[in-house]
C-alpha positions in Angstrom: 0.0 0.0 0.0 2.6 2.7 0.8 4.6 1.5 -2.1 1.3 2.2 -4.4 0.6 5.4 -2.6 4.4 6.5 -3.1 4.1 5.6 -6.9 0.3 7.0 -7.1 1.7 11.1 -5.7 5.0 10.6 -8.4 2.4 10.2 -11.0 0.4 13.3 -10.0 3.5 15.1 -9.5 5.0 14.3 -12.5 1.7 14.0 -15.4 -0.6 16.2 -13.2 -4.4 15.6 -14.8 -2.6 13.1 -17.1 -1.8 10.6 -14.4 -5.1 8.6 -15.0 -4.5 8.1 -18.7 -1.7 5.5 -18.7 0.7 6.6 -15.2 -1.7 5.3 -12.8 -1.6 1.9 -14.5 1.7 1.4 -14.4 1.7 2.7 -11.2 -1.4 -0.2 -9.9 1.1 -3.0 -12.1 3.9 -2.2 -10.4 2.5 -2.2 -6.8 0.7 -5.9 -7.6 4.2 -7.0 -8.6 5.4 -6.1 -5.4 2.3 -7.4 -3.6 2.8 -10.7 -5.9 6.6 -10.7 -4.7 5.7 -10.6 -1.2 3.2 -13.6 -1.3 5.9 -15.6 -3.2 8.1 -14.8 -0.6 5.4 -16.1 2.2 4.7 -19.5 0.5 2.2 -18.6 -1.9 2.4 -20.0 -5.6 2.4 -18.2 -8.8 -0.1 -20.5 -10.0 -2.6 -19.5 -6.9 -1.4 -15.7 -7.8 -2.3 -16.1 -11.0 -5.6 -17.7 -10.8 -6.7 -14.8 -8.6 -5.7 -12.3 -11.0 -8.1 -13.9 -13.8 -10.9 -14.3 -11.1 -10.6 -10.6 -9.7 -10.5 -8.9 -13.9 -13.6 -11.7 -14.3 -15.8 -10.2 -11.6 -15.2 -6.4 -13.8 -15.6 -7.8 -17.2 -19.7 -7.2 -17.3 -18.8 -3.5 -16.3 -16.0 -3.2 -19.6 -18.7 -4.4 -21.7 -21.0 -2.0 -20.7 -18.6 0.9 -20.7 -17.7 -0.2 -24.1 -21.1 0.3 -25.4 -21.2 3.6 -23.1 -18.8 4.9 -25.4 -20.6 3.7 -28.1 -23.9 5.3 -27.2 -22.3 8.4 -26.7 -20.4 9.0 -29.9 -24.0 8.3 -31.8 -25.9 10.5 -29.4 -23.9 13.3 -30.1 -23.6 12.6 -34.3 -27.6 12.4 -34.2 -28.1 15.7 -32.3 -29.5 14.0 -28.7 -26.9 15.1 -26.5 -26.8 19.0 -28.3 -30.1 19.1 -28.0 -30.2 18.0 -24.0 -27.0 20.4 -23.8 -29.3 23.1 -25.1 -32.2 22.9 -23.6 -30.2 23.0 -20.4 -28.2 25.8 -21.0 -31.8 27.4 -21.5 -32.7 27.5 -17.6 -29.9 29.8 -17.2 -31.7 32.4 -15.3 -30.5 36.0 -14.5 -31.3 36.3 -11.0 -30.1 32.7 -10.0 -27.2 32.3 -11.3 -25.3 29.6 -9.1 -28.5 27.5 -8.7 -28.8 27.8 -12.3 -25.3 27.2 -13.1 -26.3 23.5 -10.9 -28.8 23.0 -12.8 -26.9 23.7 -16.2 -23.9 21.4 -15.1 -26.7 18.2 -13.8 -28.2 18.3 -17.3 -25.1 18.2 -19.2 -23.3 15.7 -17.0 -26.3 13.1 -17.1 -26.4 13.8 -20.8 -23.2 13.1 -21.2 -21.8 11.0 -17.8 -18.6 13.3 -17.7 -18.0 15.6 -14.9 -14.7 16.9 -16.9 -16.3 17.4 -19.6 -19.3 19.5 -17.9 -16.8 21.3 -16.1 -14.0 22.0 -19.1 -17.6 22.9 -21.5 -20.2 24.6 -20.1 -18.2 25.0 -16.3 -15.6 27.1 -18.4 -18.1 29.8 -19.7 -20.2 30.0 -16.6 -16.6 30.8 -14.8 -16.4 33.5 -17.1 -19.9 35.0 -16.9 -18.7 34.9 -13.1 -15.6 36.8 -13.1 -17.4 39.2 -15.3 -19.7 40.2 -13.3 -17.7 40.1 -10.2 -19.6 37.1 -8.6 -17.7 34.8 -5.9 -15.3 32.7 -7.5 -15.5 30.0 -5.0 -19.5 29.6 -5.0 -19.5 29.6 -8.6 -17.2 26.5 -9.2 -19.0 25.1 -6.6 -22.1 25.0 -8.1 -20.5 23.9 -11.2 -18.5 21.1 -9.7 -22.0 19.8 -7.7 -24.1 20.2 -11.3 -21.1 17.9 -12.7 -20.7 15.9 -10.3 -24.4 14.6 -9.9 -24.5 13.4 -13.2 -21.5 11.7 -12.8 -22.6 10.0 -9.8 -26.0 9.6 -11.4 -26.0 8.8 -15.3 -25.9 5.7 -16.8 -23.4 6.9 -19.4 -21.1 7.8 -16.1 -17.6 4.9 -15.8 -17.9 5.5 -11.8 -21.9 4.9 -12.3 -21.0 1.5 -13.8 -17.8 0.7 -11.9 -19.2 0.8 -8.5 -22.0 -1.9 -9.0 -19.4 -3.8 -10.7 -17.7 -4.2 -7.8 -20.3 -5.5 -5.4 -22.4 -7.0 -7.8 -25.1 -5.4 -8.2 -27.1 -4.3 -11.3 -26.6 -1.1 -13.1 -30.0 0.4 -12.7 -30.6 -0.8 -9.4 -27.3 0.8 -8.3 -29.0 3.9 -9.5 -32.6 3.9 -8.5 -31.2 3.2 -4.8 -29.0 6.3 -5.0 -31.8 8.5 -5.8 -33.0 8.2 -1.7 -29.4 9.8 -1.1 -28.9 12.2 -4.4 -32.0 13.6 -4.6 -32.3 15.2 -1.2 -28.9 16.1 -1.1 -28.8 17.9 -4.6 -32.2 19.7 -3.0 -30.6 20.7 -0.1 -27.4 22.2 -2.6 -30.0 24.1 -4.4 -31.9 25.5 -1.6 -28.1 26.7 -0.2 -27.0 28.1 -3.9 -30.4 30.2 -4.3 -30.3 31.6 -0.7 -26.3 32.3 -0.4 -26.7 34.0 -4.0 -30.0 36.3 -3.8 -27.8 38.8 -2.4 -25.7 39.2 -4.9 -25.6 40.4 -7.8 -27.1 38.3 -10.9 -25.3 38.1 -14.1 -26.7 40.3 -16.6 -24.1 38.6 -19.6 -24.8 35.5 -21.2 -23.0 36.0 -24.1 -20.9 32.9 -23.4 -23.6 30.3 -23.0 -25.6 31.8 -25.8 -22.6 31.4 -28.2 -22.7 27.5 -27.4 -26.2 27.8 -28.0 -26.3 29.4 -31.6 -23.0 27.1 -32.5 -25.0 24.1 -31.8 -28.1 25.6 -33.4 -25.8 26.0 -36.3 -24.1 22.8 -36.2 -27.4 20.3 -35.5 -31.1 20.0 -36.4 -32.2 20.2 -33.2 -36.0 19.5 -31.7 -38.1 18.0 -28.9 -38.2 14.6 -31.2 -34.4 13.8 -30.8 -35.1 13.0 -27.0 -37.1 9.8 -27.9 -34.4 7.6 -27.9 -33.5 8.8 -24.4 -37.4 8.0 -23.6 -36.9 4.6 -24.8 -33.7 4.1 -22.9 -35.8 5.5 -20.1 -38.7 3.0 -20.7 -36.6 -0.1 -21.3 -35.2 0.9 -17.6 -38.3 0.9 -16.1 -39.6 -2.3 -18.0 -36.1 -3.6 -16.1 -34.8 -4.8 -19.0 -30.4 -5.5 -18.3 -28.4 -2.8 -18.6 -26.2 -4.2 -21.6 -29.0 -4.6 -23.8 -31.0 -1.6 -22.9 -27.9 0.7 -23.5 -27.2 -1.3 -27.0 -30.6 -0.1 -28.3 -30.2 3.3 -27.4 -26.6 2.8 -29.5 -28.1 1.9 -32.7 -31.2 3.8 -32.6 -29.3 6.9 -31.6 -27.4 5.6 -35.2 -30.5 5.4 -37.0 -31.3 9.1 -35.7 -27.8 10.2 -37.0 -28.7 9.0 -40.9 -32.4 10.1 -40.4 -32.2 13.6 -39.2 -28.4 14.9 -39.5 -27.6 13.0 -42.9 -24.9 16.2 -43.7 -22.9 16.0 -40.7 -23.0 12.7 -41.1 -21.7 12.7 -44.8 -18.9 15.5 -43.0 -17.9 13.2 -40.9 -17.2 10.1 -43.3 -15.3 12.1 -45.4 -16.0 9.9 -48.4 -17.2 11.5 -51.0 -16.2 8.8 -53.5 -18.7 5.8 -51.7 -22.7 6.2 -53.0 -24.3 8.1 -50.1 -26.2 5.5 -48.7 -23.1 3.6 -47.9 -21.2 7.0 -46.5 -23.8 7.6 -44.1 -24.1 4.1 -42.8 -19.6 4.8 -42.7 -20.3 7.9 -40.6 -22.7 6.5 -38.3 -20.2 3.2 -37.8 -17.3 5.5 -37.1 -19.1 6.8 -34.3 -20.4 3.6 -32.6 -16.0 2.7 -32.2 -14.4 5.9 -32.6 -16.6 8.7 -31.2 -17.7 11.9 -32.9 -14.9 15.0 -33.6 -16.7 18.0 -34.1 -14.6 21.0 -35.7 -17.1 24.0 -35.8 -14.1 26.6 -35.2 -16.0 27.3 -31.6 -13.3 25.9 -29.0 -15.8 25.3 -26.1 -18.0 23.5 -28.3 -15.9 21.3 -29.8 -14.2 20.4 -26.7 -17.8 19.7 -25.5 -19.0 16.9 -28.3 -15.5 15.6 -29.5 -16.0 12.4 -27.5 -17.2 9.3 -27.5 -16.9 5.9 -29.0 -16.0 2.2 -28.3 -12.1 3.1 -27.9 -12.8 6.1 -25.5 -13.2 3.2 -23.1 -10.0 1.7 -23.6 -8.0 4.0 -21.4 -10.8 3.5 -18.5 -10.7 -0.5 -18.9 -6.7 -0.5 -18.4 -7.5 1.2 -15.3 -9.8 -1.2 -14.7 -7.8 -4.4 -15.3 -4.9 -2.9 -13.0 -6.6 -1.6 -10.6 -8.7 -5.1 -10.2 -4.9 -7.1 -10.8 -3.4 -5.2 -7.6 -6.7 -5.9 -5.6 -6.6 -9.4 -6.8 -3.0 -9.7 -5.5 -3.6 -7.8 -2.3 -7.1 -10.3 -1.8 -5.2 -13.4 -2.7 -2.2 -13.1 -0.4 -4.8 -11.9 2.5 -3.2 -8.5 3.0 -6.5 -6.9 1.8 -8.3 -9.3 4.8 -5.5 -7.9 7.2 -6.4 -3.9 6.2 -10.0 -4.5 6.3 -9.7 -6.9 9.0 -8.7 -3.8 11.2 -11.0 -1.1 9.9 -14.0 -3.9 10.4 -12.4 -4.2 14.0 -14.2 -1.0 14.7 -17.8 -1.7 13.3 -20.3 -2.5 15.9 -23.7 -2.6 13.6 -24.9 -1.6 10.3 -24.9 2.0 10.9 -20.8 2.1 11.9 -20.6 -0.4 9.0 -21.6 2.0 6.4 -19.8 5.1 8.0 -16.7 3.2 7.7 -17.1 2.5 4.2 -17.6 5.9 3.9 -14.9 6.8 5.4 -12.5 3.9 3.7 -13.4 5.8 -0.3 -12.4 9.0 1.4 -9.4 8.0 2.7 -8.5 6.2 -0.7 -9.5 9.1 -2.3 -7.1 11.3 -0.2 -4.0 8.6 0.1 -4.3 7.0 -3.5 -5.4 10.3 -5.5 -7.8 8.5 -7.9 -11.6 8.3 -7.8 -11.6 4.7 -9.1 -9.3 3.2 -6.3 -11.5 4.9 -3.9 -14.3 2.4 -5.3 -12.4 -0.8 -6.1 -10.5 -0.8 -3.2 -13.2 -0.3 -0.8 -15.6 -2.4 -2.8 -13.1 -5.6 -2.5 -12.5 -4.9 1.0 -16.5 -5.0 2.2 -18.0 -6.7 -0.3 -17.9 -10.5 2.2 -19.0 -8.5 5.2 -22.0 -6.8 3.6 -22.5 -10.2 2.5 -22.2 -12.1 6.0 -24.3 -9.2 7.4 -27.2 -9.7 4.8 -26.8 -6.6 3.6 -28.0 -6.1 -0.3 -24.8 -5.3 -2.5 -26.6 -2.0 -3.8 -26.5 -0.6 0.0 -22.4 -0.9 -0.6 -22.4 0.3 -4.4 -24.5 3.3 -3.1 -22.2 4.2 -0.1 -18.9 3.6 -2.3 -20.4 6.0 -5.1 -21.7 8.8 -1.9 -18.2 9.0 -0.9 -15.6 7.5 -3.8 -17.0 9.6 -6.5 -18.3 13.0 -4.6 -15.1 13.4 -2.3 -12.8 13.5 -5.5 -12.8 16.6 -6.5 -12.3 18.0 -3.3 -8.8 16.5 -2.8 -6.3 19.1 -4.4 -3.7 16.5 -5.3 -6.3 13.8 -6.2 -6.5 13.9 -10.5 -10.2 15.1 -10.0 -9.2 18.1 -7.8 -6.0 18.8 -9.7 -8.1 18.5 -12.6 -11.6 21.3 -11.5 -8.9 23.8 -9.9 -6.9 23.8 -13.0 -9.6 24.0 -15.6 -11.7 26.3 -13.8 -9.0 28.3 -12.6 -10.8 28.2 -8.6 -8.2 26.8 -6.1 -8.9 23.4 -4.6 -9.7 24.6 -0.8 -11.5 27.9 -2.5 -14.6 26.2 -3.9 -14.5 22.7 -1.7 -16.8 24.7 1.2 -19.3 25.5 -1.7 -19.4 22.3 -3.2 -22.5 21.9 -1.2 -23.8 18.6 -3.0 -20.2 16.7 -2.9 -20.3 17.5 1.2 -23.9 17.0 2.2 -24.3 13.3 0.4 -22.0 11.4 2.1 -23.7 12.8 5.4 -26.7 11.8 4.7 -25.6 8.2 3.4 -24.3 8.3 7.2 -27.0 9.1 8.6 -29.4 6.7 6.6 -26.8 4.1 7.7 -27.5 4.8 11.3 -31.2 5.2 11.3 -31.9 2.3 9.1 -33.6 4.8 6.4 -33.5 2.8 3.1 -31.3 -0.2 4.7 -32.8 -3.2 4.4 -32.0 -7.0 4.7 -31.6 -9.5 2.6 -34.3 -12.8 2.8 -32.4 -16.1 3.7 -33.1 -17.0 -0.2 -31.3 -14.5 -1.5 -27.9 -14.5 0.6 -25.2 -15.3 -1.4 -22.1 -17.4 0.4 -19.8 -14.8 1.4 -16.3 -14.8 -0.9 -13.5 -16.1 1.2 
């Protein structure tokens, strides 16, 4: 652990927002050699090692699939003109005199449109920054709002990695992991609101939207846009709620957001292919392939805006599902030897019920997300650690998926030398420890996740029937 941790800060120190897109995996391979080396040195086999490894990647290999047709999704949601047109209807609650809760509200829609609190925050975040320093607004309560707005969407779309990684890890579905998060999110994100409206009917309101409206006319410009490209989010939506799998339901909204792309933006679709030589028909089915495996690259000459919809696609993913495969090899490693039992063993010393239970996996993603620097460890780890004792307690996995998303995801960005901190200061130019007190919806969720814990509220138990063994 203090070998990963050592190799973990070098990597932020040395790649800075960078550190998650190849450093950190080294940085996870090296420390499970190590681990590996130790248990070798303790009796273990290579053979037992090794048969660990390929059980510990097994249990995340339903999450990779879905990611991979997450990036998928994406990349045809944006060609057809669904996300632009969520972006822009969003963009259109942008109010005078509320700016921070609007700015929220601005960030949540983008982010659950498109499942990426960076992106929200290097897009739309960006200009709202800007509206704010024009008009001499605080700094700090404005990035705030803009990092909660981000961050609930990454916590609570279906497009989100995190979203998908954390019910990975305890086994739990995708959907469920989300409809049991809304008894958490939704109260919190109220509460953030409430706090943004109040602290900011005092001051000033923005009187320039220039910014945003400069998005909005690009994507006018760029897109057909209308109510009608939202029905493939309704029948995403409705296979959810028929609960159909996750896999399958995200699949359809893939190739029906495809279909959309030929049907109602055949010309950017024809821009895209960049084959003017193949019949049209057989360009536009070219475009609308490229974007199910590579994304969508939008070059309108607007910065913001292509920054904003240049994503997307099956290899997007790739980068996220090395993470992934490291991050699950080192916890594998650490599981197998029993080093991971020893750590837990003493943090479980401490529980006394259900309530202390929860609070210390709370406190576990916090502390990962502090000590490791990376949003994702602060959900593996923890979620290999618990995982047998919600188990032996009769706990539902979702109670742990919800818990390791309330603390591993939200507490990120409030860590400066964490990549999600180092990453908000940066691109919103707010110092870490200026807008963590105003990220109101980051602080109050994982308090009321601890509270729940220790009232009960939401926390139910599993019938004999449906306990599974608990892993060893």
């Amino acid at each position: 652990m203090l070998f990963l941790i050592g190799l973990l800060a070098a990597s932020v120190y040395l790649f800075g927002d960078g550190s998650s897109g190849g450093p950190n995996q080294i940085a996870l391979f090296l420390s499970a050699a190590v681990a590996a080396g130790i248990g070798l040195a303790n009796g273990h086999s290579w053979r037992d090692l090794e048969a660990g490894i390929v059980h510990g990647i097994s249990l995340a290999l339903g999450a990779v699939l879905i990611l991979l047709v997450v990036g998928a999704l994406i990349g045809t949601w944006i060609l057809a003109g669904i996300v632009p047109t969520m972006i822009d209807y969003g963009l259109s609650l942008l109010t005078p005199g509320m700016f921070y809760a609007a700015a929220c509200v601005i960030c949540c829609c983008v982010s659950l449109a498109t499942g990426s609190s960076w992106t929200t925050a290097g897009t739309v975040g960006v200009a709202l920054v800007g509206i704010a320093v024009v008009q001499n607004l605080h700094l700090g309560l404005a990035a705030g709002a803009i990092i909660s707005g981000a961050y609930f969407g990454d916590k609570m779309s279906p497009l989100s990695d995190t979203t998908n990684l954390a019910p990975a890890m305890t086994g739990t579905d995708l959907f469920t992991h989300i409809r049991f998060m809304v008894w958490t999110t939704a109260p919190s994100i109220a509460v953030a609101l409430v706090l943004f409206a109040v602290v900011g009917a005092s001051l000033s309101a923005p009187r320039d939207t220039s910014s945003v409206l400069e998005i909005q006319e690009a994507l006018a410009g760029r897109f057909a846009l209308g109510w009608h490209l939202l029905l493939p989010v309704a029948l995403v939506l409705a296979l959810v709620v028929r609960r159909v799998p996750a896999l399958p339901s995200l699949l359809a909204g893939a190739l029906v957001g495809a279909l959309f792309a030929v049907w109602f933006q055949p010309e950017a679709v024809l821009d895209y292919a960049r084959s003017p030589e193949l019949p049209r028909a057989a360009a536009l089915a070219k475009g609308a392939w490229m974007a199910l495996f590579d994304g969508y690259t939008l070059e309108s000459g607007n910065a913001a805006l292509d920054d904003l919809l240049s994503r997307g696609g099956m290899s997007s993913m790739l980068s996220t599902v090395w993470l992934i495969v490291m991050a699950m090899t080192f916890g594998a490693v650490m599981e197998r030897t029993g080093m991971l039992q020893r750590i837990a063993g003493a943090i479980l010393g401490t529980v006394r019920g259900t309530g202390s239970l929860v609070a210390a996996t709370l406190a576990t993603s916090v502390g990962m997300n502090i000590v490791a620097s990376d949003q994702y460890i602060a959900i593996v780890l923890p979620g290999r650690m618990f995982r047998a004792e919600y188990q032996r307690r009769a706990l539902p996995a979702k109670l742990l998926s919800r818990s390791l998303e309330d603390a591993g995801t939200l507490t990120s960005p409030l860590v400066p030398w964490n990549t999600c901190g180092a990453f908000m200061a940066q691109t919103l130019g707010v110092a870490t420890f200026t807008y963590a007190p105003f990220a109101f919806f980051n602080i109050i969720n994982p308090i009321v996740a601890a509270i729940y814990g220790f009232t009960g509220f939401t926390v139910t138990r599993l019938e004999p029937h449906e306990v599974q063994p608990a892993e060893t």
